[in-house]
mmCIF file of the N, C-alpha and C atoms, coordinates in Angstrom:
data_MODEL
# 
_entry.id   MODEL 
# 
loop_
_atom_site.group_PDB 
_atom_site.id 
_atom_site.type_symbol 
_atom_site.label_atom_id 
_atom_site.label_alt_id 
_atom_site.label_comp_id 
_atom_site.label_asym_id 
_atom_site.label_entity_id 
_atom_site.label_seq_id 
_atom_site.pdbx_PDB_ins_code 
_atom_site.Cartn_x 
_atom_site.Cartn_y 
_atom_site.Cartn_z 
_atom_site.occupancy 
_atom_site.B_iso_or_equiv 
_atom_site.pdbx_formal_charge 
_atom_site.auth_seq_id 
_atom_site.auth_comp_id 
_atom_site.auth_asym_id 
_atom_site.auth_atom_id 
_atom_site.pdbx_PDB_model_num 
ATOM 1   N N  . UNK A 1 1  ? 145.302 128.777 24.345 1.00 0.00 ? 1  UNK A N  1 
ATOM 2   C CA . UNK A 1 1  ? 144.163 128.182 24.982 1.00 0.00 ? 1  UNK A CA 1 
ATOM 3   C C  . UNK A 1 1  ? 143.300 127.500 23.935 1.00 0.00 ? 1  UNK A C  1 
ATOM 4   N N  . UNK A 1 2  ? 142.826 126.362 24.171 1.00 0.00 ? 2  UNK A N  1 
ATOM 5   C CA . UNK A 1 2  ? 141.758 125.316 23.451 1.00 0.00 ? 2  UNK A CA 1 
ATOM 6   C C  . UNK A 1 2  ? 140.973 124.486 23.984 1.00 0.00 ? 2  UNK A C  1 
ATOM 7   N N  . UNK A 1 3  ? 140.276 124.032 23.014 1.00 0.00 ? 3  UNK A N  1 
ATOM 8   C CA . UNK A 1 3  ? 139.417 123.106 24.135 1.00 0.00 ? 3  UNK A CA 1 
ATOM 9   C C  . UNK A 1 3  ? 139.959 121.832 23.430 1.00 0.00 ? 3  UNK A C  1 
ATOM 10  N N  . UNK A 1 4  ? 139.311 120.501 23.972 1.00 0.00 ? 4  UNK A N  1 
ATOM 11  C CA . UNK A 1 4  ? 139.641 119.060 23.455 1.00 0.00 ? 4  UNK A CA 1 
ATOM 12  C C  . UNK A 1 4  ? 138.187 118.576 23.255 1.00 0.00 ? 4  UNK A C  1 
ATOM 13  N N  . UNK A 1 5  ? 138.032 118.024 22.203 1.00 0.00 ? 5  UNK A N  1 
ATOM 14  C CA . UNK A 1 5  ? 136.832 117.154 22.002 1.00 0.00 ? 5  UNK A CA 1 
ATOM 15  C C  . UNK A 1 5  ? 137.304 115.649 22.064 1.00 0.00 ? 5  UNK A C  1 
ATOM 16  N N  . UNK A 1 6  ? 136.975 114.705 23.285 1.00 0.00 ? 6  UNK A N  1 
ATOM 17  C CA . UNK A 1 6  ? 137.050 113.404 23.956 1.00 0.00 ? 6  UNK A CA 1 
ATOM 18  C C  . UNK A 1 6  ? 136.045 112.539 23.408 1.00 0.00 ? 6  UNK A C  1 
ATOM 19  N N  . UNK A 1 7  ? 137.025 111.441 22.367 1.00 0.00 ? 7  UNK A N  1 
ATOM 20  C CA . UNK A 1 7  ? 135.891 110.495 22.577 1.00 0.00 ? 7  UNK A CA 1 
ATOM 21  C C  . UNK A 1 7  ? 136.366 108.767 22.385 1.00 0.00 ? 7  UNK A C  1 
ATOM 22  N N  . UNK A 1 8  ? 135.726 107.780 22.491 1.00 0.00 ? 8  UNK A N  1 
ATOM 23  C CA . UNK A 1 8  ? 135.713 106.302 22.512 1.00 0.00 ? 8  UNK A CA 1 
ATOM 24  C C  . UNK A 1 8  ? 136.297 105.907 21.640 1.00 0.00 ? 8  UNK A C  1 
ATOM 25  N N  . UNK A 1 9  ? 135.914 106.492 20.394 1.00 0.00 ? 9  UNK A N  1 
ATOM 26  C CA . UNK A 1 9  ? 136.474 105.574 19.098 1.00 0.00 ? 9  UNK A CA 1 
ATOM 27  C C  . UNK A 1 9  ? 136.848 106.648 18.292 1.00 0.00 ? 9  UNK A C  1 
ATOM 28  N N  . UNK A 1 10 ? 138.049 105.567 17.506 1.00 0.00 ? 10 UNK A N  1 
ATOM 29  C CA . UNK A 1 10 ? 138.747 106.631 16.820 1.00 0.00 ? 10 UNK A CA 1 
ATOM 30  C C  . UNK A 1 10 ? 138.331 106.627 15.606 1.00 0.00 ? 10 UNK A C  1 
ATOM 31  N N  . UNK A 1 11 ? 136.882 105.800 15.311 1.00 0.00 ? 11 UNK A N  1 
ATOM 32  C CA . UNK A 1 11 ? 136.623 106.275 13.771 1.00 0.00 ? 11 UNK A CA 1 
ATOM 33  C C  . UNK A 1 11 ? 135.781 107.831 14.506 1.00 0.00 ? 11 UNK A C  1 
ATOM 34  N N  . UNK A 1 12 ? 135.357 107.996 15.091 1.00 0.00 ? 12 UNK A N  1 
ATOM 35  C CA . UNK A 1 12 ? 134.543 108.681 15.315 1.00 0.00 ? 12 UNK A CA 1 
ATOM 36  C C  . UNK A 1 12 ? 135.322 110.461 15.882 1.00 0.00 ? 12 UNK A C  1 
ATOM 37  N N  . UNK A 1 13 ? 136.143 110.183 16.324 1.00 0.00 ? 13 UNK A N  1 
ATOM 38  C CA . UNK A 1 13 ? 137.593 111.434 16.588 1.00 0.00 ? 13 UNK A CA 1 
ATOM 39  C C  . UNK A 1 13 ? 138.307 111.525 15.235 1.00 0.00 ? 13 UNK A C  1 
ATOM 40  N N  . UNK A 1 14 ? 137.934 110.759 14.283 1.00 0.00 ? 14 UNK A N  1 
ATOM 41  C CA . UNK A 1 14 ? 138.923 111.262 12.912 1.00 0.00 ? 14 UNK A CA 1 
ATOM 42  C C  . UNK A 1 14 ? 137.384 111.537 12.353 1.00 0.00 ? 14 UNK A C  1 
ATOM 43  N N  . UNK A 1 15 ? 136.509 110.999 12.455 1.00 0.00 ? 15 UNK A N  1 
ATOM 44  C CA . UNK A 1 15 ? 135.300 111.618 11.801 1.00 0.00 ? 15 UNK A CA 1 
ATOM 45  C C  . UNK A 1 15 ? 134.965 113.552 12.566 1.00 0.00 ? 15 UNK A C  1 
ATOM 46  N N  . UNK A 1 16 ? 135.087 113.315 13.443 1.00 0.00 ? 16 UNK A N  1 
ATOM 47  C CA . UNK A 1 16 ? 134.634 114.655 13.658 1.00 0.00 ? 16 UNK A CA 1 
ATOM 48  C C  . UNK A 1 16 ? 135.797 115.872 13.358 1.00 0.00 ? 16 UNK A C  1 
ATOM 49  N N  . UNK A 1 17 ? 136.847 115.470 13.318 1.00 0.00 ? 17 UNK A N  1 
ATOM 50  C CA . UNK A 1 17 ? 138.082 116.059 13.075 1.00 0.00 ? 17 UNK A CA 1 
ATOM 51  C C  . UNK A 1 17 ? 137.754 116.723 11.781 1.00 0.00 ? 17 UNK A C  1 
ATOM 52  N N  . UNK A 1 18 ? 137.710 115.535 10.424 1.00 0.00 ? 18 UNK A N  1 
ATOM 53  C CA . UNK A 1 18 ? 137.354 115.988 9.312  1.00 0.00 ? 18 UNK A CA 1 
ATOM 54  C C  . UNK A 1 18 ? 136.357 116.500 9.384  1.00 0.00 ? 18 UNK A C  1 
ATOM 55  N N  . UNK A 1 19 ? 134.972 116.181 9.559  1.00 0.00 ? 19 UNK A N  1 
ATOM 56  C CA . UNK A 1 19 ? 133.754 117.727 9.507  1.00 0.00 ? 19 UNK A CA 1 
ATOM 57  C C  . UNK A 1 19 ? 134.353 119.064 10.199 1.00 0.00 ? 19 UNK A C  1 
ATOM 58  N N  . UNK A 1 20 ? 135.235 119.091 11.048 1.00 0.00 ? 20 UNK A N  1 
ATOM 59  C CA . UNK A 1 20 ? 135.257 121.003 11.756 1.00 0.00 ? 20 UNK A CA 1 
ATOM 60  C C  . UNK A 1 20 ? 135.889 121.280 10.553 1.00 0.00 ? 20 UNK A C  1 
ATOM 61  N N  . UNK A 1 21 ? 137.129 119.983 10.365 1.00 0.00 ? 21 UNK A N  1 
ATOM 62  C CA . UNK A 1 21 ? 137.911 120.634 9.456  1.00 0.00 ? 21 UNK A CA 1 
ATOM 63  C C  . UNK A 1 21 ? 137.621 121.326 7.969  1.00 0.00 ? 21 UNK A C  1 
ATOM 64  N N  . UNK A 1 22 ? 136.625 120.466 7.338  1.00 0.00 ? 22 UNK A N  1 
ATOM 65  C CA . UNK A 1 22 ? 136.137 120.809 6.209  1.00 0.00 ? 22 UNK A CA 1 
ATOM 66  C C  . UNK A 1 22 ? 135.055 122.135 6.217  1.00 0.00 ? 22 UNK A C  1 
ATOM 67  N N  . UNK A 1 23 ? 134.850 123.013 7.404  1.00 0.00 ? 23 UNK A N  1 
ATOM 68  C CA . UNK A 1 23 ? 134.110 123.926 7.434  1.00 0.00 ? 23 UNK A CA 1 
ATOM 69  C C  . UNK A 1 23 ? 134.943 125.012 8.103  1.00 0.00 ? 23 UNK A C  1 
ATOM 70  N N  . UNK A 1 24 ? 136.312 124.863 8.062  1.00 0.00 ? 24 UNK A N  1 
ATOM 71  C CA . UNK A 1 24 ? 137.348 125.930 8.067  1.00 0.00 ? 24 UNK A CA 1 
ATOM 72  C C  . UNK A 1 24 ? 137.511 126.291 9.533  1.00 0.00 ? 24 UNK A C  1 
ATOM 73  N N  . UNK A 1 25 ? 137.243 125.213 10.501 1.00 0.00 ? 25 UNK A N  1 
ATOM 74  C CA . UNK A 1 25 ? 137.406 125.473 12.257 1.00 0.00 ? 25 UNK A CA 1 
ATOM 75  C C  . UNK A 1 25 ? 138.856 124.489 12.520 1.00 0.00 ? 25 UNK A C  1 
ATOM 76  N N  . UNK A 1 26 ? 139.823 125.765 12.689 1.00 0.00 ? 26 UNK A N  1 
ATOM 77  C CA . UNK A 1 26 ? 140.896 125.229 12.875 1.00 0.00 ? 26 UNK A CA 1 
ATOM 78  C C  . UNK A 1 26 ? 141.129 124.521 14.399 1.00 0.00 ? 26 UNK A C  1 
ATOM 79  N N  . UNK A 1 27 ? 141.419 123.099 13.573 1.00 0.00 ? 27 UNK A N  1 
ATOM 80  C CA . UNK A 1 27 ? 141.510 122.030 14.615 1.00 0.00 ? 27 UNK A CA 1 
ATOM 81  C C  . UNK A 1 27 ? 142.476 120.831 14.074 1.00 0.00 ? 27 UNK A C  1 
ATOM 82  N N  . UNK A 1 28 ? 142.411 120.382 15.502 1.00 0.00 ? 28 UNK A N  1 
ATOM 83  C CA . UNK A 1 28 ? 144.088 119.555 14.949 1.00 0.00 ? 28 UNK A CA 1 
ATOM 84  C C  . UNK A 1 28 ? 143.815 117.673 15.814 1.00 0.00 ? 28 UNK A C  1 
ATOM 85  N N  . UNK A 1 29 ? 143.818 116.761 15.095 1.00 0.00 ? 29 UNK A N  1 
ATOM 86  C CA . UNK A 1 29 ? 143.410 115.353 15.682 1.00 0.00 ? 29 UNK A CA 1 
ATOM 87  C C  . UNK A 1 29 ? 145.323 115.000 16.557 1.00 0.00 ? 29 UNK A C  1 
ATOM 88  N N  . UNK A 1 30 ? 144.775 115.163 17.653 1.00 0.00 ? 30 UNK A N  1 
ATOM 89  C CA . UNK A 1 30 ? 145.975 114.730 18.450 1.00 0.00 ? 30 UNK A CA 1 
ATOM 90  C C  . UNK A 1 30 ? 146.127 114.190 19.749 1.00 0.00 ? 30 UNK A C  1 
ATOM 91  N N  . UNK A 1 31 ? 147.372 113.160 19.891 1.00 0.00 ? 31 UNK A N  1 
ATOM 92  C CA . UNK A 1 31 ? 147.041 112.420 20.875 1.00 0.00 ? 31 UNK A CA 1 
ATOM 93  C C  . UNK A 1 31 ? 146.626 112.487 22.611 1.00 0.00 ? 31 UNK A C  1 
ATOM 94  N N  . UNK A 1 32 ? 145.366 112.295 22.882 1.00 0.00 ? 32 UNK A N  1 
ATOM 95  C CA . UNK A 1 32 ? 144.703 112.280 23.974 1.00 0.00 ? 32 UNK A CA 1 
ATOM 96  C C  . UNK A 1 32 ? 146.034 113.089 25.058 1.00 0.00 ? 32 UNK A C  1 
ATOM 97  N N  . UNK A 1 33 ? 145.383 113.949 26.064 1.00 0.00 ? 33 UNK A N  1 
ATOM 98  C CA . UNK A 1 33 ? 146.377 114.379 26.585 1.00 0.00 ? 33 UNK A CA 1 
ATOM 99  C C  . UNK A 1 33 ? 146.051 113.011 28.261 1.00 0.00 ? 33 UNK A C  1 
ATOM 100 N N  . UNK A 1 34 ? 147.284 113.293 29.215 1.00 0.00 ? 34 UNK A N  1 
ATOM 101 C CA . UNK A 1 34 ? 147.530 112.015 29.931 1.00 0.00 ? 34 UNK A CA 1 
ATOM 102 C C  . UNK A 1 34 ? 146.300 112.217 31.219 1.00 0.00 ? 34 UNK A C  1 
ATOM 103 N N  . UNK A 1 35 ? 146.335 114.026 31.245 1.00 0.00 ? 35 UNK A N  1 
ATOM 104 C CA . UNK A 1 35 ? 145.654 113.990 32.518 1.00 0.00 ? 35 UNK A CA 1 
ATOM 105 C C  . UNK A 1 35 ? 143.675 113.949 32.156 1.00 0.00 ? 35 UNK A C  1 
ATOM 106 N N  . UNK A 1 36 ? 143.429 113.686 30.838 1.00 0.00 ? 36 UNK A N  1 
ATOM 107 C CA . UNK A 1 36 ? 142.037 113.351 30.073 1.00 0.00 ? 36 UNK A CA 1 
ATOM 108 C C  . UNK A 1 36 ? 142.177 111.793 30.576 1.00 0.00 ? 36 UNK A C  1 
ATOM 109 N N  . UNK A 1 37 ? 142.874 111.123 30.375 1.00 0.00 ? 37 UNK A N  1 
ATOM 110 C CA . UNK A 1 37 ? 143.206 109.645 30.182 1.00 0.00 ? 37 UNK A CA 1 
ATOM 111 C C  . UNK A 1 37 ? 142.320 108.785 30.305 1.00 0.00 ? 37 UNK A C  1 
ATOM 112 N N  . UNK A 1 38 ? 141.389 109.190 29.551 1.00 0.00 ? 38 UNK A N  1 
ATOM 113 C CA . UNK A 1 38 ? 139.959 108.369 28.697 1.00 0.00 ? 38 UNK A CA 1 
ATOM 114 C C  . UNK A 1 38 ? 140.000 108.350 27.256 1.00 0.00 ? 38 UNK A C  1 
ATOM 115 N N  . UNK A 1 39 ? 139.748 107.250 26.735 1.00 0.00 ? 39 UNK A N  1 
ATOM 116 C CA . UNK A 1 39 ? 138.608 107.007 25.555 1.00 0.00 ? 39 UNK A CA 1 
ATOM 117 C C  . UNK A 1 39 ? 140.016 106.411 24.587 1.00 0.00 ? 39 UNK A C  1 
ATOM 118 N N  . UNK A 1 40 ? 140.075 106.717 23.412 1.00 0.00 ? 40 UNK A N  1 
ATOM 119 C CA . UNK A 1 40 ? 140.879 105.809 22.448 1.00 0.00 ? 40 UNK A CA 1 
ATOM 120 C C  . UNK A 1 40 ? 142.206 106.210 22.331 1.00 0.00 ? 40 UNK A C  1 
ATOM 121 N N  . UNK A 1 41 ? 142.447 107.329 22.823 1.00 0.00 ? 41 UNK A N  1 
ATOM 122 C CA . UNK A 1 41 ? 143.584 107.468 22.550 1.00 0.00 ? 41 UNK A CA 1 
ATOM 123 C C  . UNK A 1 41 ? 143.777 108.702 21.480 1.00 0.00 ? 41 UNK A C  1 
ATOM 124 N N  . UNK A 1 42 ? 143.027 109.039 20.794 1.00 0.00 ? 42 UNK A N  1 
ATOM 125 C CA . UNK A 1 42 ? 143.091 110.563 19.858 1.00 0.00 ? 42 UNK A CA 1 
ATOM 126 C C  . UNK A 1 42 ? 141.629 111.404 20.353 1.00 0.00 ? 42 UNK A C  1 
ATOM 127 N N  . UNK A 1 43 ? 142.046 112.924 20.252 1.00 0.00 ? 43 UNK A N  1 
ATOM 128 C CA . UNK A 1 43 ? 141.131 113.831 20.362 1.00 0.00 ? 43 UNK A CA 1 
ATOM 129 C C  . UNK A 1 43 ? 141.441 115.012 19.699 1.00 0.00 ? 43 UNK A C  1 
ATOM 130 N N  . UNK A 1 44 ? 140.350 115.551 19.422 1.00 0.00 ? 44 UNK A N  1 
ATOM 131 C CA . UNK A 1 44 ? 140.121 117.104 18.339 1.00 0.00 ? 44 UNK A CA 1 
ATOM 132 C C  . UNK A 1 44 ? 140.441 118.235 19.103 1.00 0.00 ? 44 UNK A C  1 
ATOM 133 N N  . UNK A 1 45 ? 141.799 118.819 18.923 1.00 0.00 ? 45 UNK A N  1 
ATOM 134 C CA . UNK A 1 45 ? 142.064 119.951 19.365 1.00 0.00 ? 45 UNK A CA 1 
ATOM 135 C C  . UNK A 1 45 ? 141.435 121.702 18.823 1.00 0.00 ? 45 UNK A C  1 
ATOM 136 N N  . UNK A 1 46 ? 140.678 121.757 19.339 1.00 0.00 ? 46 UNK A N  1 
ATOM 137 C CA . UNK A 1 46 ? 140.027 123.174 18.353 1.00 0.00 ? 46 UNK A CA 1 
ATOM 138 C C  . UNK A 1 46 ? 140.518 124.451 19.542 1.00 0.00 ? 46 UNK A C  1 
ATOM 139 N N  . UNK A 1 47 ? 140.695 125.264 18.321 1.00 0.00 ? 47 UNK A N  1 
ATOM 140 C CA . UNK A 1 47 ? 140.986 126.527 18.905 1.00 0.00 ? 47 UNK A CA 1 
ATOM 141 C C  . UNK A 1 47 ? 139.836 127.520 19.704 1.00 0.00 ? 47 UNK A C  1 
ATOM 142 N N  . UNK A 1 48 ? 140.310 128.361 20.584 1.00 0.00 ? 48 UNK A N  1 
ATOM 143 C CA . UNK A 1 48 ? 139.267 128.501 21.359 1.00 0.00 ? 48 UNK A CA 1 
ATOM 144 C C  . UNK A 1 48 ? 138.538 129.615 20.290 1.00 0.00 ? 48 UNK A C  1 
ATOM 145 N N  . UNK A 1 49 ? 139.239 130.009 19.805 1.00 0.00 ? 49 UNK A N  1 
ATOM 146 C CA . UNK A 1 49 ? 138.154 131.371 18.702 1.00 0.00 ? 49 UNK A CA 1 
ATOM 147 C C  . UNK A 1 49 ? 137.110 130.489 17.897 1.00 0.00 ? 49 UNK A C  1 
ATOM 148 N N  . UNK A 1 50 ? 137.568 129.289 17.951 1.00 0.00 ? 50 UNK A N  1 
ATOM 149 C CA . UNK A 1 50 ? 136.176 128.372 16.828 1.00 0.00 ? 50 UNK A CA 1 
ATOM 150 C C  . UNK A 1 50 ? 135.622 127.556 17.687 1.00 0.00 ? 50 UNK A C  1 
ATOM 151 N N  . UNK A 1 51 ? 135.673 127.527 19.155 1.00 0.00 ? 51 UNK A N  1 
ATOM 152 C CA . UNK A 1 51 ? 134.936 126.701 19.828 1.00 0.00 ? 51 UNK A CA 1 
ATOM 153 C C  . UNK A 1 51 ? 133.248 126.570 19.713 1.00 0.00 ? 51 UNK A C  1 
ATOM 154 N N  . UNK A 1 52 ? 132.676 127.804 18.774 1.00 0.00 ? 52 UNK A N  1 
ATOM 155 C CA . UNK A 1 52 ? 131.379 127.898 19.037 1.00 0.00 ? 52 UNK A CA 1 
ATOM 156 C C  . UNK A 1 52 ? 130.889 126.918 17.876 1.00 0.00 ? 52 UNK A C  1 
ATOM 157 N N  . UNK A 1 53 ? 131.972 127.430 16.683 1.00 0.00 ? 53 UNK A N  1 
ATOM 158 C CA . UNK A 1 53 ? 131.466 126.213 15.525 1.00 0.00 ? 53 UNK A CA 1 
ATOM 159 C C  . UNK A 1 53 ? 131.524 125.039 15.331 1.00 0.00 ? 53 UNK A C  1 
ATOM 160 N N  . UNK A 1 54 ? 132.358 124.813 16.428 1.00 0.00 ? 54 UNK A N  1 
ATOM 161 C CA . UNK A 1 54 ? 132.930 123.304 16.726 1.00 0.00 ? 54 UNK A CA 1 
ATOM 162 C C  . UNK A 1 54 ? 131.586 123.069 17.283 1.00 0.00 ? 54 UNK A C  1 
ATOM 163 N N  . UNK A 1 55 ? 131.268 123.267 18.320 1.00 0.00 ? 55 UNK A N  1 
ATOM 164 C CA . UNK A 1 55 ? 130.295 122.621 19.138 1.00 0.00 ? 55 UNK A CA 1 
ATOM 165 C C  . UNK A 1 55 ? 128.812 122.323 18.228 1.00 0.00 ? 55 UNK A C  1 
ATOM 166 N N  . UNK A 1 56 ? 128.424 123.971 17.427 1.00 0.00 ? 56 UNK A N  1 
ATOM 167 C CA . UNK A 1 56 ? 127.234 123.348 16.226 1.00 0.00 ? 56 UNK A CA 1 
ATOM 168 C C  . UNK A 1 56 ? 127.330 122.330 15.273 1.00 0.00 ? 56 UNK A C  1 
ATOM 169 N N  . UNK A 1 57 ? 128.731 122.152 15.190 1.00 0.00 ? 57 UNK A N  1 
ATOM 170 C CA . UNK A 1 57 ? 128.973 121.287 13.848 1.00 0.00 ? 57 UNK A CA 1 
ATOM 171 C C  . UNK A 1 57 ? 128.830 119.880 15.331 1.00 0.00 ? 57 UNK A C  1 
ATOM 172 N N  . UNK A 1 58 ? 129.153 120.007 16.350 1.00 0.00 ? 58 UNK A N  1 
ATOM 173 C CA . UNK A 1 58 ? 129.146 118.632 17.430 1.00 0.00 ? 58 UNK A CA 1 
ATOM 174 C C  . UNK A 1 58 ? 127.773 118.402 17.288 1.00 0.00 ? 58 UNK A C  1 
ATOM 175 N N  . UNK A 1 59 ? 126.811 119.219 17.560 1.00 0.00 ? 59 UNK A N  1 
ATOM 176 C CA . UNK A 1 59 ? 125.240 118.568 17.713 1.00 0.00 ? 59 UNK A CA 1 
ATOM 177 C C  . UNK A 1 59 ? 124.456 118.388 16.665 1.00 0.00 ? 59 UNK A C  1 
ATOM 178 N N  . UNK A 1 60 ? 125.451 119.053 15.533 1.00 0.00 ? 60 UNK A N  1 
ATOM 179 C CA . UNK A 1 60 ? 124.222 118.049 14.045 1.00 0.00 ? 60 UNK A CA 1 
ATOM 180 C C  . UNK A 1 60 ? 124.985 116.824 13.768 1.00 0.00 ? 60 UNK A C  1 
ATOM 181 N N  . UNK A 1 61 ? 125.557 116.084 14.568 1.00 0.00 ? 61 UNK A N  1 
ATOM 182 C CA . UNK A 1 61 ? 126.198 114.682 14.468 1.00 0.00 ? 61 UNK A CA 1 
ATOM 183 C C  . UNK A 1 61 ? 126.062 113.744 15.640 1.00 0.00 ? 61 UNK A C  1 
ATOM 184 N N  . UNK A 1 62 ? 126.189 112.607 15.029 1.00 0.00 ? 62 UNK A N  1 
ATOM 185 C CA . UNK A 1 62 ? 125.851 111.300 15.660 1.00 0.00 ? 62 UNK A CA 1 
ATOM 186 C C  . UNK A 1 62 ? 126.922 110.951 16.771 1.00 0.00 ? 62 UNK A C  1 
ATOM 187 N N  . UNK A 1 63 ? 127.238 111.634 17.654 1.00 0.00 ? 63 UNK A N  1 
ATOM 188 C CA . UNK A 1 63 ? 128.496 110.953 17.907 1.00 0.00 ? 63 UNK A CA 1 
ATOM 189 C C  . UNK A 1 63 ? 128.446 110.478 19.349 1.00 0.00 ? 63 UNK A C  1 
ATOM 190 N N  . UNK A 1 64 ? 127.925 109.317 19.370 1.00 0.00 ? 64 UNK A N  1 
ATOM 191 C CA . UNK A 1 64 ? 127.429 107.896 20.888 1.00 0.00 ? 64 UNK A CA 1 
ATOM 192 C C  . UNK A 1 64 ? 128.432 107.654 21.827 1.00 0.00 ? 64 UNK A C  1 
ATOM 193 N N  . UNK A 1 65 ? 130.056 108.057 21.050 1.00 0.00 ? 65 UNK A N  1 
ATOM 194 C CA . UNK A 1 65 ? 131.002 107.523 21.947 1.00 0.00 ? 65 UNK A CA 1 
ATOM 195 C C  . UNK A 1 65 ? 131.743 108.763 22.194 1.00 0.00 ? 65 UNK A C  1 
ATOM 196 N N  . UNK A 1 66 ? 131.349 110.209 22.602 1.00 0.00 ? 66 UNK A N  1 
ATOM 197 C CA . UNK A 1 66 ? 131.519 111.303 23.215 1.00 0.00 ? 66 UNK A CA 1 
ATOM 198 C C  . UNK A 1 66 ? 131.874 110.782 24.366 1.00 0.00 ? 66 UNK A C  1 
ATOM 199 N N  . UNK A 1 67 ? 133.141 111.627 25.254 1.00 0.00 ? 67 UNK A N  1 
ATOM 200 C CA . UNK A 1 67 ? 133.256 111.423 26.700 1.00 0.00 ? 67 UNK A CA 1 
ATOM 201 C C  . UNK A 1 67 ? 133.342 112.469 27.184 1.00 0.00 ? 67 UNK A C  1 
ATOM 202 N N  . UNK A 1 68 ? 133.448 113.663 26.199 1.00 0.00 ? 68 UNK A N  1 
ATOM 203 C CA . UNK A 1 68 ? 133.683 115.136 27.148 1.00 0.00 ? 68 UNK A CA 1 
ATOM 204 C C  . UNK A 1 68 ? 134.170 116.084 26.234 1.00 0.00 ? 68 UNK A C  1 
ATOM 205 N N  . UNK A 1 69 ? 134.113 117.127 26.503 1.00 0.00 ? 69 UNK A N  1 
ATOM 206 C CA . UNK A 1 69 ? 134.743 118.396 25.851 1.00 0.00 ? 69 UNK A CA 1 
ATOM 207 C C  . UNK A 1 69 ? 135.681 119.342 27.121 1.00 0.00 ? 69 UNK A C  1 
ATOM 208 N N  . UNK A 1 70 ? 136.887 119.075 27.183 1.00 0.00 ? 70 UNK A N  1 
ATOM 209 C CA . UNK A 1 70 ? 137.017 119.864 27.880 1.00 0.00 ? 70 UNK A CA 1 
ATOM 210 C C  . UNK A 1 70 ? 138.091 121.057 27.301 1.00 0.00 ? 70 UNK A C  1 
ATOM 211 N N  . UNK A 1 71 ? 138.540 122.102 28.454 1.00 0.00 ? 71 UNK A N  1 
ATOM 212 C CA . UNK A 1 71 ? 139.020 123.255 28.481 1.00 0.00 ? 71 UNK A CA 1 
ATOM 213 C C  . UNK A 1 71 ? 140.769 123.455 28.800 1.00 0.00 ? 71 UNK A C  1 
ATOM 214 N N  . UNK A 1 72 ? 141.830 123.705 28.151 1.00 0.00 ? 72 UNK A N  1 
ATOM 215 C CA . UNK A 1 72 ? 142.863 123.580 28.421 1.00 0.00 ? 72 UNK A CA 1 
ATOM 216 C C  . UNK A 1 72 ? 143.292 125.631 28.645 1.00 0.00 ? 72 UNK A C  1 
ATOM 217 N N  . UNK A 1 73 ? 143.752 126.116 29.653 1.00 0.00 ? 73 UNK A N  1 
ATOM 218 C CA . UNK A 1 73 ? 143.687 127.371 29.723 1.00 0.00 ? 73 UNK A CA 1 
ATOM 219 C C  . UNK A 1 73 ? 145.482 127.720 29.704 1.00 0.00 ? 73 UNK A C  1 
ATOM 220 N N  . UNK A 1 74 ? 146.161 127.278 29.711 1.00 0.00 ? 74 UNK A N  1 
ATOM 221 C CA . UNK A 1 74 ? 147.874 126.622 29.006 1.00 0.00 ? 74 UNK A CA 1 
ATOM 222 C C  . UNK A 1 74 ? 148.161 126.293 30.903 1.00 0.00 ? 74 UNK A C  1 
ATOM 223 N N  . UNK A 1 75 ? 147.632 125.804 31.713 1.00 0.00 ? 75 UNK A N  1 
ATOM 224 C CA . UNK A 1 75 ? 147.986 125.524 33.066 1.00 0.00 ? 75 UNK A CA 1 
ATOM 225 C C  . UNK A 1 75 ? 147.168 124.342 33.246 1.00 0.00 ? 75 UNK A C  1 
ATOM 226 N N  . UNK A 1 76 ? 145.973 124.269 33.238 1.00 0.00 ? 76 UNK A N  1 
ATOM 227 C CA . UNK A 1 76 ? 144.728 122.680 33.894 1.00 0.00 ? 76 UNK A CA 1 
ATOM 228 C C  . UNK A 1 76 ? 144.481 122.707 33.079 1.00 0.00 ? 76 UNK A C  1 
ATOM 229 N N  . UNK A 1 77 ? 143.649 121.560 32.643 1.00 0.00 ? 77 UNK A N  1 
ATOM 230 C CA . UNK A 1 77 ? 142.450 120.944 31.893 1.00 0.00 ? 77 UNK A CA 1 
ATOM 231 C C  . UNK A 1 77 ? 141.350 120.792 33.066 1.00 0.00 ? 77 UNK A C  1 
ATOM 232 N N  . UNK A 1 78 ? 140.245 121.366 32.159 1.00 0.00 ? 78 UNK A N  1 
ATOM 233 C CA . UNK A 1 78 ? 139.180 121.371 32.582 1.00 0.00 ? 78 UNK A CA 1 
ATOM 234 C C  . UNK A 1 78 ? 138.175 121.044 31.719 1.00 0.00 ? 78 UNK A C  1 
ATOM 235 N N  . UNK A 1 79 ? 137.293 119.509 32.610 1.00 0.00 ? 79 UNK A N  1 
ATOM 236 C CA . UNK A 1 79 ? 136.207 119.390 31.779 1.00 0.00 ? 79 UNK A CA 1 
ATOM 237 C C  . UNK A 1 79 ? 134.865 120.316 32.214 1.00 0.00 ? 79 UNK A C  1 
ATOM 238 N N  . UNK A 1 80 ? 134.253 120.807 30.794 1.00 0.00 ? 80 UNK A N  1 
ATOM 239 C CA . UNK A 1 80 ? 133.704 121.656 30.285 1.00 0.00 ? 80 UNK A CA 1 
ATOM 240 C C  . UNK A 1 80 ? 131.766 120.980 30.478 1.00 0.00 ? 80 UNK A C  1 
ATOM 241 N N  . UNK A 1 81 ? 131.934 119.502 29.692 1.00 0.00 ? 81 UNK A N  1 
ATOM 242 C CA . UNK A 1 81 ? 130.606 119.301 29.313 1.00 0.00 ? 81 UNK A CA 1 
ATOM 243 C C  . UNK A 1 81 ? 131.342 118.088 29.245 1.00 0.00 ? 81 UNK A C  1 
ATOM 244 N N  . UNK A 1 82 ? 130.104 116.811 29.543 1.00 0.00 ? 82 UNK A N  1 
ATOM 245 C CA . UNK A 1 82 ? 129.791 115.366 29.116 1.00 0.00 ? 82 UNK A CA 1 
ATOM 246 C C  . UNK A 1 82 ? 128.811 115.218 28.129 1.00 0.00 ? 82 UNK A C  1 
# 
């Protein structure tokens, strides 16, 4: 189980990728899943045990072209937050 961090641009999905990553929140930049089928085409796969640091490290950053965070439970995706 994980969540997906969704967004517009892919400087901005390889930017946030590298900040979780560089603060040891295992996460993985991979391609948009079909039934998300928004935004550029890559999104930040984080594990659900680091979802909390993911999300603090999400709101001390700039990031305008967010489309969603959602919830993969290994059956649906579910969006979580816009």
């Amino acid at each position: 189980m994980y969540y997906i961090f969704s967004f517009r641009s892919r400087s901005q999905s390889i930017g946030f990728f590298e900040a979780v990553s560089c603060q040891g929140v295992n996460a993985k930049l991979i391609t948009t899943p079909h039934v998300i089928s928004v935004g550029c085409g890559l999104s930040v796969k984080v594990a659900a045990a680091h979802i909390d640091a993911a999300r603090n490290l999400f709101a001390c950053g700039a990031y305008d072209t967010f489309l969603g965070l959602f919830y993969y439970n290994g059956t649906n995706v579910v969006r979580v937050e816009r």
